[in-house]
VMD Tcl script that builds the backbone (N, CA, C; Angstrom):
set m [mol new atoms 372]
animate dup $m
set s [atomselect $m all]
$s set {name element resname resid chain x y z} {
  {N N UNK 1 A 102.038 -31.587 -14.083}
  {CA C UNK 1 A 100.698 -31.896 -13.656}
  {C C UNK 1 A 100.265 -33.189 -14.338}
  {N N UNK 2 A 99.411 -34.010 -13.341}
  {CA C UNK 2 A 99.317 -35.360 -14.075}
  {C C UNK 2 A 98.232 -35.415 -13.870}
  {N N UNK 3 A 97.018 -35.633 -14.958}
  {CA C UNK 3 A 95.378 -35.506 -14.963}
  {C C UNK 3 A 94.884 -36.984 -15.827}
  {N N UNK 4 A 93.267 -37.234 -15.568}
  {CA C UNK 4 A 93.320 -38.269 -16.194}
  {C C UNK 4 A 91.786 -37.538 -17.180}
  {N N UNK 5 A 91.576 -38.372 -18.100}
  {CA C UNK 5 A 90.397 -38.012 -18.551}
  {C C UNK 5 A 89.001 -37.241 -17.823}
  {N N UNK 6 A 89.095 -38.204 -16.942}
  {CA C UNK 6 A 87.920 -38.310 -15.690}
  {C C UNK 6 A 88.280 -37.319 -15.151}
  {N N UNK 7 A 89.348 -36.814 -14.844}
  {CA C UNK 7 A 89.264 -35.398 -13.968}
  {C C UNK 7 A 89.364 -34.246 -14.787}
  {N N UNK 8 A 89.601 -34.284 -16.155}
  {CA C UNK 8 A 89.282 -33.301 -16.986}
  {C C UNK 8 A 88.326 -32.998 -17.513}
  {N N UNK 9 A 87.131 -34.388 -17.113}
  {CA C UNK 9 A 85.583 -34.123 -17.643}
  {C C UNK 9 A 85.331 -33.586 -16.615}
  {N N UNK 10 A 85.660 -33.782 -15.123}
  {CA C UNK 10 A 84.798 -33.382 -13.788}
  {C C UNK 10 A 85.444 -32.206 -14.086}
  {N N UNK 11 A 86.455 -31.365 -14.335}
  {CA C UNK 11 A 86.834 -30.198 -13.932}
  {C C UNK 11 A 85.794 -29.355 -15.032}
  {N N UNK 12 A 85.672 -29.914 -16.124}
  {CA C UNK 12 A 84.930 -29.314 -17.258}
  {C C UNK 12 A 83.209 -28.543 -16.788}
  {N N UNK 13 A 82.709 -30.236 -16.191}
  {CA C UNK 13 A 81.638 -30.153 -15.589}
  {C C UNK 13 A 81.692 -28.905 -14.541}
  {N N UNK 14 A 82.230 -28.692 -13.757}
  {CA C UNK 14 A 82.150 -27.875 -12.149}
  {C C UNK 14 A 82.765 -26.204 -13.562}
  {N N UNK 15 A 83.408 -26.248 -14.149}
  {CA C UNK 15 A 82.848 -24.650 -14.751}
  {C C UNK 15 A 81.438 -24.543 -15.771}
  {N N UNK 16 A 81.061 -25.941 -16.306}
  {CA C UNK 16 A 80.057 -25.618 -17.072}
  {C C UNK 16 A 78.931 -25.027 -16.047}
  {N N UNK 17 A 78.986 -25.376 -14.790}
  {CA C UNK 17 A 78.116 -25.400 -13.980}
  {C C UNK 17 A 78.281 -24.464 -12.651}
  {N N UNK 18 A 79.271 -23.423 -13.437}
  {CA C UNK 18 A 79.648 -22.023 -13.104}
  {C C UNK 18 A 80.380 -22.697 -11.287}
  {N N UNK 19 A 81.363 -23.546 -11.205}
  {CA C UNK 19 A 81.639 -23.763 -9.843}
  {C C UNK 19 A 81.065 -24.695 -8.927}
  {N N UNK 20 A 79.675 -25.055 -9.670}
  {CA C UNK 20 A 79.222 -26.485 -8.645}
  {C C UNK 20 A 79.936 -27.624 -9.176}
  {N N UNK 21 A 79.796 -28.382 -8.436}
  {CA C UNK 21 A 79.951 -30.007 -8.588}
  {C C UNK 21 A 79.851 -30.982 -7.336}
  {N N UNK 22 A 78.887 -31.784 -7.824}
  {CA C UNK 22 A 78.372 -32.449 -7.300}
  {C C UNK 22 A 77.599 -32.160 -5.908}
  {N N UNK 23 A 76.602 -31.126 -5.803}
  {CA C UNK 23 A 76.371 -29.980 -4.985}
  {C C UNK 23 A 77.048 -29.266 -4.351}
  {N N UNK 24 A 78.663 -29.541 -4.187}
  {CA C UNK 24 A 79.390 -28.309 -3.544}
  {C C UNK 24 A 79.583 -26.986 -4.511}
  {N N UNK 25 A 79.817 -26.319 -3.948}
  {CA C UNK 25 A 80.536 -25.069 -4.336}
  {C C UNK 25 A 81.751 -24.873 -4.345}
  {N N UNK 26 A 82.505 -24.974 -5.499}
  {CA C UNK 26 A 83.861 -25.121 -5.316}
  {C C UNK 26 A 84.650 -23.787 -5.867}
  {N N UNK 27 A 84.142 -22.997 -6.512}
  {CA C UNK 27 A 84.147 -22.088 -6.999}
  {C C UNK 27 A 83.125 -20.971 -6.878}
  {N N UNK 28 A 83.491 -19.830 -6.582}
  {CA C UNK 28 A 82.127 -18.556 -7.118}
  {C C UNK 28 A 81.988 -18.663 -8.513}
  {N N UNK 29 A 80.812 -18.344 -9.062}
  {CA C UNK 29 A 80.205 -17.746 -10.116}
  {C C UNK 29 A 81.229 -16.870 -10.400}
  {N N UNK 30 A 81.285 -15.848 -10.046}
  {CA C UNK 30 A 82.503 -14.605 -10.261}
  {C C UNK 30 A 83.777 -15.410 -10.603}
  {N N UNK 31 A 83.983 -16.317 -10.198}
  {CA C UNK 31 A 85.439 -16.573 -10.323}
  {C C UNK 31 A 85.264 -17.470 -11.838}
  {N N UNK 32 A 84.157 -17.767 -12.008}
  {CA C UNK 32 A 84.813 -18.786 -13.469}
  {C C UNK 32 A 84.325 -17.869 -14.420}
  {N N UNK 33 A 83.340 -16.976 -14.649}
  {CA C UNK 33 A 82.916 -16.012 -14.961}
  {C C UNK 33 A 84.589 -15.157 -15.707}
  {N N UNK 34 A 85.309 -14.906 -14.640}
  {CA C UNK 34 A 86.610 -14.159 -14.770}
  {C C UNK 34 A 87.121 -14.801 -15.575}
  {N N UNK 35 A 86.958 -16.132 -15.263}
  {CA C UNK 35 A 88.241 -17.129 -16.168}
  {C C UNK 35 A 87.988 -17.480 -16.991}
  {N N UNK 36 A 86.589 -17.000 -17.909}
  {CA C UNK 36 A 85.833 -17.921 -19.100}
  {C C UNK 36 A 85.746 -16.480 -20.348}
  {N N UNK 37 A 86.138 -15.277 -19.654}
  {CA C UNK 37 A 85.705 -14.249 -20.304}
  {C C UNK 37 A 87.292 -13.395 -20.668}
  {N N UNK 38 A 86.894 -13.060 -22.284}
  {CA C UNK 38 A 87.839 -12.417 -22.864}
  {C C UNK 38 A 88.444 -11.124 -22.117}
  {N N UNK 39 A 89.642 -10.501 -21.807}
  {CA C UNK 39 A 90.345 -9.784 -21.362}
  {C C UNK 39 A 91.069 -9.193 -22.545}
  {N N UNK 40 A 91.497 -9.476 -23.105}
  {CA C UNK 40 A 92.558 -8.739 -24.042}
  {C C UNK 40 A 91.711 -7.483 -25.043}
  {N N UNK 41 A 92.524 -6.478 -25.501}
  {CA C UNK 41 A 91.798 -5.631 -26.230}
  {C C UNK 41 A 91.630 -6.243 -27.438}
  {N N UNK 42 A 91.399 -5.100 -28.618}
  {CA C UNK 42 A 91.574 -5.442 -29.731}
  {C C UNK 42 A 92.745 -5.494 -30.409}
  {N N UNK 43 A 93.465 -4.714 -30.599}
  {CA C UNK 43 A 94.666 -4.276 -30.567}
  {C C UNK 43 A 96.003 -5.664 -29.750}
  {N N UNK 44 A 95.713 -5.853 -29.024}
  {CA C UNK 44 A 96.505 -6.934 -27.976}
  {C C UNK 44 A 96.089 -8.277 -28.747}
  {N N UNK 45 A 94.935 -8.338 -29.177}
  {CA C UNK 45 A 94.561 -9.631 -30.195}
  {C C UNK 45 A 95.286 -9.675 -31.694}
  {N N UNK 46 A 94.986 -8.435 -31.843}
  {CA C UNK 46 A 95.646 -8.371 -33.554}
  {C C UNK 46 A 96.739 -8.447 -33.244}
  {N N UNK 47 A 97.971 -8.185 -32.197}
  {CA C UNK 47 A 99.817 -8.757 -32.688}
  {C C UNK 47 A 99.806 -9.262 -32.331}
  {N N UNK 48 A 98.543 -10.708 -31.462}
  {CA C UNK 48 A 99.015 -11.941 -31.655}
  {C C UNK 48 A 98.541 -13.123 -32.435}
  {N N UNK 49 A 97.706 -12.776 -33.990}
  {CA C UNK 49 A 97.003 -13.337 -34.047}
  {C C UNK 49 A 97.476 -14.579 -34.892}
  {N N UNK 50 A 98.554 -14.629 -34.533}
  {CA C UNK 50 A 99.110 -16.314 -34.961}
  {C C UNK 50 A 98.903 -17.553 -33.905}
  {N N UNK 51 A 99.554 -16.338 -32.439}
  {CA C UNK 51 A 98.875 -17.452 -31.669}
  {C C UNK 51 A 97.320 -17.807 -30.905}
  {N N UNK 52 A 96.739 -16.709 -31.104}
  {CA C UNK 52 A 95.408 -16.744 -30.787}
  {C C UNK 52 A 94.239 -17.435 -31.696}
  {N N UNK 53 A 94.582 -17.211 -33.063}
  {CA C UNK 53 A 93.619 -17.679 -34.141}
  {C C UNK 53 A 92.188 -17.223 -33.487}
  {N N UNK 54 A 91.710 -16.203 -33.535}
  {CA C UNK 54 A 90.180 -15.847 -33.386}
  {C C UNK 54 A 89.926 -16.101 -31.800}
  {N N UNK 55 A 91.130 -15.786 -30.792}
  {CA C UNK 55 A 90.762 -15.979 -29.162}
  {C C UNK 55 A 91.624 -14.912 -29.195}
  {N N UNK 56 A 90.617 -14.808 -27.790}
  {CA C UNK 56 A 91.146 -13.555 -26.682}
  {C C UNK 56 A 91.410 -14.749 -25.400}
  {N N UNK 57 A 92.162 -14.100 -24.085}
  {CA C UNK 57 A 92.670 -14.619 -23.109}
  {C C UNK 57 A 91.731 -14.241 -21.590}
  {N N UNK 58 A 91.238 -14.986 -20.633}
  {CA C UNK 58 A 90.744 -15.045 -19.807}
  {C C UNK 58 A 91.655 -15.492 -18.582}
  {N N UNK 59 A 90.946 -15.498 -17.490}
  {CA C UNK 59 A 91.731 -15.596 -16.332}
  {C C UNK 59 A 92.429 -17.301 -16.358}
  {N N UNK 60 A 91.726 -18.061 -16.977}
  {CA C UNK 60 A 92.154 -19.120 -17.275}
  {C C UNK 60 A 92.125 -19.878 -18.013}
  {N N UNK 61 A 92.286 -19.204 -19.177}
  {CA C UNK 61 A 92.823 -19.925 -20.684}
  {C C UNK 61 A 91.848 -19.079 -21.961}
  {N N UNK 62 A 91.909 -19.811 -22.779}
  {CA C UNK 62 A 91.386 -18.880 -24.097}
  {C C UNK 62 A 89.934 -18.683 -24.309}
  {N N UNK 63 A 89.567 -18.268 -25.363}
  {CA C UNK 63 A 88.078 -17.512 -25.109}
  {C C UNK 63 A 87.988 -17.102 -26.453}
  {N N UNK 64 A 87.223 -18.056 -27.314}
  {CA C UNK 64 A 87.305 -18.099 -28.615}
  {C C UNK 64 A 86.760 -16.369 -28.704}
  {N N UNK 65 A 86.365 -15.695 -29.867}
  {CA C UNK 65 A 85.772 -14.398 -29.825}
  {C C UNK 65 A 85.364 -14.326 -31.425}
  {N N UNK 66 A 86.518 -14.805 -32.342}
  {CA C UNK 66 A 85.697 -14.657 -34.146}
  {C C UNK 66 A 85.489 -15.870 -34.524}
  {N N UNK 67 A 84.870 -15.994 -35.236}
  {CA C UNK 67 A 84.480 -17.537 -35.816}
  {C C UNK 67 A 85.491 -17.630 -37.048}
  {N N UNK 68 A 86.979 -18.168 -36.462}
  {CA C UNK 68 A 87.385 -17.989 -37.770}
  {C C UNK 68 A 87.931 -19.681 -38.622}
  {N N UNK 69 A 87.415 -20.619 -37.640}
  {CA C UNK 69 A 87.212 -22.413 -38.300}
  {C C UNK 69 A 85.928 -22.719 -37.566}
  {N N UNK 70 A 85.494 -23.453 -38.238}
  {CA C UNK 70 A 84.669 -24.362 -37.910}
  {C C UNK 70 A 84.129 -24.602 -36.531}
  {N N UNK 71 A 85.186 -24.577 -35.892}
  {CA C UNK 71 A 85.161 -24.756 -34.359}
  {C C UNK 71 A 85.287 -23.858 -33.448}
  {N N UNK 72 A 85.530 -22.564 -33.848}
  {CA C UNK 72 A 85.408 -21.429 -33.355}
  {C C UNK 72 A 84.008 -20.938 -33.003}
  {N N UNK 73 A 83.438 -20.946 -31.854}
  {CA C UNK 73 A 81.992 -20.679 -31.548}
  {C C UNK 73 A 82.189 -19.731 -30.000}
  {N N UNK 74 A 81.957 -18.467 -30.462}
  {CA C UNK 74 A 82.323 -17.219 -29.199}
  {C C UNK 74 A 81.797 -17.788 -27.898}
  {N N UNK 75 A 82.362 -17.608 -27.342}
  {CA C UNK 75 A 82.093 -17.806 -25.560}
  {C C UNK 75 A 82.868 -19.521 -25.294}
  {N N UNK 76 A 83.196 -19.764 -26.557}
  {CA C UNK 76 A 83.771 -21.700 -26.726}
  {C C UNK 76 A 85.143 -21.172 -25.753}
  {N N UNK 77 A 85.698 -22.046 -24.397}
  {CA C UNK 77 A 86.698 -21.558 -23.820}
  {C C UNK 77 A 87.596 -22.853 -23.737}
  {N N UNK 78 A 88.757 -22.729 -23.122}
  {CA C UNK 78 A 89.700 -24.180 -23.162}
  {C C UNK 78 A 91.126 -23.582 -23.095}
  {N N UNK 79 A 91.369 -24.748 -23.324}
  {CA C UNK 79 A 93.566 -25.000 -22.696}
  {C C UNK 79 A 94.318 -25.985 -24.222}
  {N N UNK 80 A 95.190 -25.234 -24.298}
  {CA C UNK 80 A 96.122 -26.643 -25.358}
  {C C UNK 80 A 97.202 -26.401 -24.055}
  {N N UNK 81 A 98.050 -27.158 -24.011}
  {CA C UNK 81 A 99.463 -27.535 -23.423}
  {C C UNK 81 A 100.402 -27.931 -24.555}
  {N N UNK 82 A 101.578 -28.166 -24.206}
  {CA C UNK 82 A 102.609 -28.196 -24.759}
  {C C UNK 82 A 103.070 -29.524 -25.424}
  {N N UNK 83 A 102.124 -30.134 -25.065}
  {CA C UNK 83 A 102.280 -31.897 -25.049}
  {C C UNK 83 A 101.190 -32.116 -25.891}
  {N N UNK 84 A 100.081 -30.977 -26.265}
  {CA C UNK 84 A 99.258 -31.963 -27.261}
  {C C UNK 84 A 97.967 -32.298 -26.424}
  {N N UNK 85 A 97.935 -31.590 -25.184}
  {CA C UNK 85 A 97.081 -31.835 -24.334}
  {C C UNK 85 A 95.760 -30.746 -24.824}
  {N N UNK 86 A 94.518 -30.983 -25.250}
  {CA C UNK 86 A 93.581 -29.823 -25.223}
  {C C UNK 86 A 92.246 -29.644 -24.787}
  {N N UNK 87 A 91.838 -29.125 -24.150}
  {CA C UNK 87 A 90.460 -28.794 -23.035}
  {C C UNK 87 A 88.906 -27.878 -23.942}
  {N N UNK 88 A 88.651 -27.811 -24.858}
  {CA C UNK 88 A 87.539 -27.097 -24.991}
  {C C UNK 88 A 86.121 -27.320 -24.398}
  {N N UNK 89 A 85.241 -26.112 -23.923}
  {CA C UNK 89 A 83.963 -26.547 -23.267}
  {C C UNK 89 A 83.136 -25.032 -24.266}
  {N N UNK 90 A 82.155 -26.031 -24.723}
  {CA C UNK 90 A 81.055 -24.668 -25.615}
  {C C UNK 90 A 79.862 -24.390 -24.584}
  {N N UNK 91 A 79.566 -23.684 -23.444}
  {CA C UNK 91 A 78.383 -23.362 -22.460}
  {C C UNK 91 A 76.996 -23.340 -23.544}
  {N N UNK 92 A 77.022 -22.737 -24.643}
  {CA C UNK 92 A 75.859 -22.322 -25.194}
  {C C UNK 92 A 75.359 -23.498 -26.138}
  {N N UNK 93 A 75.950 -25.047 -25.832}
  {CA C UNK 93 A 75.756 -26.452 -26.090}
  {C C UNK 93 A 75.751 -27.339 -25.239}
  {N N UNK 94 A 76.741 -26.825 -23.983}
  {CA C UNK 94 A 77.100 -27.857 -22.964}
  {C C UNK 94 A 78.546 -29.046 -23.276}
  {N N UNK 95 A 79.013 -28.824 -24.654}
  {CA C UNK 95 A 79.894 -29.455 -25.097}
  {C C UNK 95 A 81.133 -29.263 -24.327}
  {N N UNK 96 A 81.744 -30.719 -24.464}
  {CA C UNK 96 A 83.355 -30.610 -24.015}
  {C C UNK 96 A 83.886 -31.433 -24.878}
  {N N UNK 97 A 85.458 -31.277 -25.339}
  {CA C UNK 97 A 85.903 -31.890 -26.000}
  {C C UNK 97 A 87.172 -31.658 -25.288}
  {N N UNK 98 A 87.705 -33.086 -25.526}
  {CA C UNK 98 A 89.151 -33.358 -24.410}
  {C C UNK 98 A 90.002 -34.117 -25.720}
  {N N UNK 99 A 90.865 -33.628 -25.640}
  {CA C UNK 99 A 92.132 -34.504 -26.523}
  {C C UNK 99 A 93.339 -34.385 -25.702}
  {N N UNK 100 A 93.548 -35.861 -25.332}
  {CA C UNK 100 A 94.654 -35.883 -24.936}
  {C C UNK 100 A 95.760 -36.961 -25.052}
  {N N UNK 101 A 97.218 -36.088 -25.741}
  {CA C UNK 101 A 98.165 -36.849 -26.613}
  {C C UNK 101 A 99.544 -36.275 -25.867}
  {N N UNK 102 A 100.607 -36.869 -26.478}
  {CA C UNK 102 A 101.668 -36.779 -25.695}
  {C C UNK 102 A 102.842 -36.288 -27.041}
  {N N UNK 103 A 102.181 -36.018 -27.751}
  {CA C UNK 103 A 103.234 -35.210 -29.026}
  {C C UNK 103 A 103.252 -34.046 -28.829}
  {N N UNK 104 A 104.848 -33.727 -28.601}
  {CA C UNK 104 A 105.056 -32.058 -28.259}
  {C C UNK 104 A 104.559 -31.021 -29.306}
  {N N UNK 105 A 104.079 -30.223 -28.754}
  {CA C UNK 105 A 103.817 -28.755 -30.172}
  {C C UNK 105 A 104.876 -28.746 -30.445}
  {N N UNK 106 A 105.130 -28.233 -32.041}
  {CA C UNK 106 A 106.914 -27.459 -32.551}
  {C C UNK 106 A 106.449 -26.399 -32.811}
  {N N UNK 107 A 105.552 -25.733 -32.163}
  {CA C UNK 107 A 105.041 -24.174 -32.262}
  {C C UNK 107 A 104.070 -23.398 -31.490}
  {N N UNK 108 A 103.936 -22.442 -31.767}
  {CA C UNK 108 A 102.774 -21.647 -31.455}
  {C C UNK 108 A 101.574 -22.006 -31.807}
  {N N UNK 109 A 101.467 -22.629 -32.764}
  {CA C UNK 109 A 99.842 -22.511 -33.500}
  {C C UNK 109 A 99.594 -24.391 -33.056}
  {N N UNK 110 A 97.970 -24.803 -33.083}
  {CA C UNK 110 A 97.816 -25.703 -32.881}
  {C C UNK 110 A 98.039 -26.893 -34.090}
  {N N UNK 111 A 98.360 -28.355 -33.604}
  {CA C UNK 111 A 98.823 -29.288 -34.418}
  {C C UNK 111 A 97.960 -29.815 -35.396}
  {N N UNK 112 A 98.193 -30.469 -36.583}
  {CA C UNK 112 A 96.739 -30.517 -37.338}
  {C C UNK 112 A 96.127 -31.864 -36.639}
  {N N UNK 113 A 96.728 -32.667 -35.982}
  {CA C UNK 113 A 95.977 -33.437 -35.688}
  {C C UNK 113 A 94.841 -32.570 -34.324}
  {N N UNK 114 A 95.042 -31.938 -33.617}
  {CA C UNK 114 A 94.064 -30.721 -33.506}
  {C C UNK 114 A 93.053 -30.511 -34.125}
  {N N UNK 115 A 93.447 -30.088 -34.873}
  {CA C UNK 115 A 92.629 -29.346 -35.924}
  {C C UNK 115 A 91.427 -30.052 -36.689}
  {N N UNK 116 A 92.341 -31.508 -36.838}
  {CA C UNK 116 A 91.323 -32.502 -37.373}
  {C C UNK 116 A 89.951 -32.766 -35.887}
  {N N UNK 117 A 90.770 -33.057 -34.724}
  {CA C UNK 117 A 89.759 -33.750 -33.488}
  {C C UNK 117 A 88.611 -32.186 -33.699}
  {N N UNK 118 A 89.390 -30.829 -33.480}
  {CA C UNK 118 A 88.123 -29.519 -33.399}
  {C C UNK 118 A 87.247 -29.936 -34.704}
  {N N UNK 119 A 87.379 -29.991 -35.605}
  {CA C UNK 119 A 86.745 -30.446 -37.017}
  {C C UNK 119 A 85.901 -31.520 -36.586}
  {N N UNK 120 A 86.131 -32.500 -36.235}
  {CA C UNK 120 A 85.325 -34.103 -35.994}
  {C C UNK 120 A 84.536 -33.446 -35.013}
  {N N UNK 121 A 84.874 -32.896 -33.852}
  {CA C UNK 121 A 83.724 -32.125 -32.652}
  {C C UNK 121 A 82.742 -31.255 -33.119}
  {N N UNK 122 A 83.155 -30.416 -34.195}
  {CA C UNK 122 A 81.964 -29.452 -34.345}
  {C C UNK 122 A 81.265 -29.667 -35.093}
  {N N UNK 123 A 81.586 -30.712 -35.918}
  {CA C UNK 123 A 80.380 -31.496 -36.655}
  {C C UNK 123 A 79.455 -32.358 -36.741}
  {N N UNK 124 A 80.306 -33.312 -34.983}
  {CA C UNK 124 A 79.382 -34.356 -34.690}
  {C C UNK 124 A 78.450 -33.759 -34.194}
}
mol reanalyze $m
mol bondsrecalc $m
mol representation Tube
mol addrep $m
């Protein structure tokens, strides 16, 4: 998949805005609703919580749930990829934060340069 900034802010925008954009309807309510909201139990969170770090899983991507950095803020939802690519949107700010790099993960858990951009976001 090949995306550019600009279509990762517009895609950001059309769920902050539960499926509109730019007055269409491109989505139901119900449907981002599904994809913004935690699914996993408790239990299903705790044996994975190396790769989750304080998220549960939604219909389409993660779904922060404990505050366990800085940048962890419940209902905060988003995407990392494999490349270093990462999507967060906070609804209960309107925030988005986009990082996007081309250094492969060598793991499960996110990279610190990650870690540093979530850090610089939740403080600006």
């Amino acid at each position: 998949m090949v995306g550019t900034i600009d279509d990762w802010f517009a895609f950001a925008q059309l769920l902050l805005a539960e499926g509109e954009f730019d007055g269409r309807r491109l989505l139901s309510a119900e449907s981002v609703r599904k994809m913004t909201t935690n699914y996993l139990t408790a239990p299903q969170r705790a044996a994975a919580t190396l790769f989750l770090e304080g998220q549960g899983w939604g219909f389409g991507g993660s779904v922060d749930v404990d505050v366990l950095d800085p940048w962890n803020v419940p209902g905060r939802y988003g995407w990392v990829g494999g490349t270093g690519t990462a999507a967060y949107l906070t609804p209960a700010t309107g925030a988005v934060n986009i990082l996007l790099t081309q250094v492969a993960m060598p793991g499960p858990t996110p990279t610190p340069i990650m870690r540093d951009f979530w850090r610089y976001a939740a403080t600006a």
